[in-house]
C-alpha positions as CSV (number, residue, x, y, z in Angstrom):
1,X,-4.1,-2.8,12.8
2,X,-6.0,-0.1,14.6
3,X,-3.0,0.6,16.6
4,X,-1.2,2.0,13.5
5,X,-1.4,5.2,12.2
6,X,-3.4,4.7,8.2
7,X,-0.6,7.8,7.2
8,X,2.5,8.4,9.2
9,X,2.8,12.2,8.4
10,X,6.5,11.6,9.7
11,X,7.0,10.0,5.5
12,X,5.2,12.9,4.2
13,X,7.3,15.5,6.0
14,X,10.2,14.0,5.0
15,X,9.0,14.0,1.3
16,X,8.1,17.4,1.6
17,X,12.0,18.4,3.2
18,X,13.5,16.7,0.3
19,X,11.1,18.4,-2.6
20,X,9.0,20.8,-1.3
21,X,5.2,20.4,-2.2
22,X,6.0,18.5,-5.5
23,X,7.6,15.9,-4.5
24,X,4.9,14.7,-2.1
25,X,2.2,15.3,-4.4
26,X,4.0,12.9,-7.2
27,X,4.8,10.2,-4.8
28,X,1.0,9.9,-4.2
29,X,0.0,10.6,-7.8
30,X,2.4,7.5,-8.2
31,X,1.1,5.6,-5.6
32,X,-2.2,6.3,-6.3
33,X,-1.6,5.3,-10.1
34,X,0.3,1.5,-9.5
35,X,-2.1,0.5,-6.5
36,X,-5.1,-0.9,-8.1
37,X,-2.6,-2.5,-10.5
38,X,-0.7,-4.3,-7.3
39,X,-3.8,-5.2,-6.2
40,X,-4.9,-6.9,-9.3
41,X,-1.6,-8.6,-9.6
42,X,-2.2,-10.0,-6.0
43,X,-5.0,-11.3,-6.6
44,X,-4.4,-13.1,-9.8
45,X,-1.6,-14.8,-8.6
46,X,-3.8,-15.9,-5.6
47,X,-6.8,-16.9,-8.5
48,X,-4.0,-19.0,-10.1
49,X,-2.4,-20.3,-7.4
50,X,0.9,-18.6,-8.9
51,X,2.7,-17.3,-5.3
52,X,5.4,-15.6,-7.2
53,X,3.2,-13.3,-9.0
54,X,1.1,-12.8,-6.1
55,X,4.6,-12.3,-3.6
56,X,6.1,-10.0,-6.2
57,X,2.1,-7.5,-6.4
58,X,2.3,-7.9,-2.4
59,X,6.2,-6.8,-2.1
60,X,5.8,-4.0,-4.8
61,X,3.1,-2.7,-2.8
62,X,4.2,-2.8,0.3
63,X,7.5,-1.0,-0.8
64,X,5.0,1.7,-2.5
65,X,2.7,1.8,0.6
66,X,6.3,2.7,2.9
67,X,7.6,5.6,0.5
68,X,4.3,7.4,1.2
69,X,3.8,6.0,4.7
70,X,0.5,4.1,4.8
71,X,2.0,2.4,7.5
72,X,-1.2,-0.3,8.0
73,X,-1.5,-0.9,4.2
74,X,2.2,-1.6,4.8
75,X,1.9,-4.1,7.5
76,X,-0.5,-5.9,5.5
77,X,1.0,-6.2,2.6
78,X,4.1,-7.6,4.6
79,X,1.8,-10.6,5.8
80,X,0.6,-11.1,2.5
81,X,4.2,-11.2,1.0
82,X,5.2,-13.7,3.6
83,X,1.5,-16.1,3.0
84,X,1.8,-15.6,-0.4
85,X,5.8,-17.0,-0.2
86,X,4.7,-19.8,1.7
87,X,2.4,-21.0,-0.8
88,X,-0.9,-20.5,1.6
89,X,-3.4,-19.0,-0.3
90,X,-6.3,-19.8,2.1
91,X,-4.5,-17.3,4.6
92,X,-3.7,-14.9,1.8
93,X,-7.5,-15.3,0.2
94,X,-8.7,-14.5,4.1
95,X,-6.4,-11.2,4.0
96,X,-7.9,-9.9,1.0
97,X,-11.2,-7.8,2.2
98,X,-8.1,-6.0,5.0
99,X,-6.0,-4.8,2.1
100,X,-8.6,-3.7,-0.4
101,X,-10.0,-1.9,3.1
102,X,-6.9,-0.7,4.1
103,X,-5.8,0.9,0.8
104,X,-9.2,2.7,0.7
105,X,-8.7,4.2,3.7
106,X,-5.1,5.7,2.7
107,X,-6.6,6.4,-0.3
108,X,-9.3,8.8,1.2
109,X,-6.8,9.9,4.0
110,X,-3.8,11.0,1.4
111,X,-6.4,13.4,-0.7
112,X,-6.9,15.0,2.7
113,X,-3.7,15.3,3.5
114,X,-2.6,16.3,-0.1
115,X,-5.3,18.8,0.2
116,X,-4.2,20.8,3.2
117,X,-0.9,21.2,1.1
118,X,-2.0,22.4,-1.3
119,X,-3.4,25.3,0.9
């Protein structure tokens, strides 16, 4: 996962050429706002053995995670999707402690970048 950038600036930019600062900085508010809510929702699917609920908070997040291009929080949520499809929560229970790590990291490394534009 290393390998992958935790922001691909390349999303950002492209927010940015379609709505100036604002739109950037609402995409992330977003983002920031509906994660911890994903998270939860992937979780209690995987607490209640319920792989819809926990496909559906894996798929949401993932699709969230690619509009503001937190490419590895992406990646992982694909792999969830998929275990959580499959029915193997033992896999999916395993990937936990990755995505909760991952998201911090975008987390911490989108106020940076929404930082420098603001300046």
């Amino acid at each position: 996962m290393s390998e992958l950038p935790v922001i691909d600036m390349a999303a950002i930019e492209r927010l940015q050429e379609w709505g100036g600062l604002d739109l950037p900085q609402k995409m992330v508010g977003i983002f920031l706002a509906h994660t911890a809510d994903r998270l939860a929702q992937i979780q209690s699917g995987l607490a209640a053995k319920d792989h819809e609920s926990a496909a559906t908070g894996a798929h949401s997040l993932k699709s969230s995670a690619g509009n503001v291009g937190a490419t590895q929080l992406q990646v992982l949520c694909q792999e969830a999707e998929k275990m959580a499809e499959a029915g193997d929560f033992s896999s999916l229970k395993a990937l936990l402690p990755d995505l909760e790590s991952a998201y911090a990291a975008t987390r911490e490394e989108l106020g940076r970048i929404m930082e420098g534009l603001e300046t």
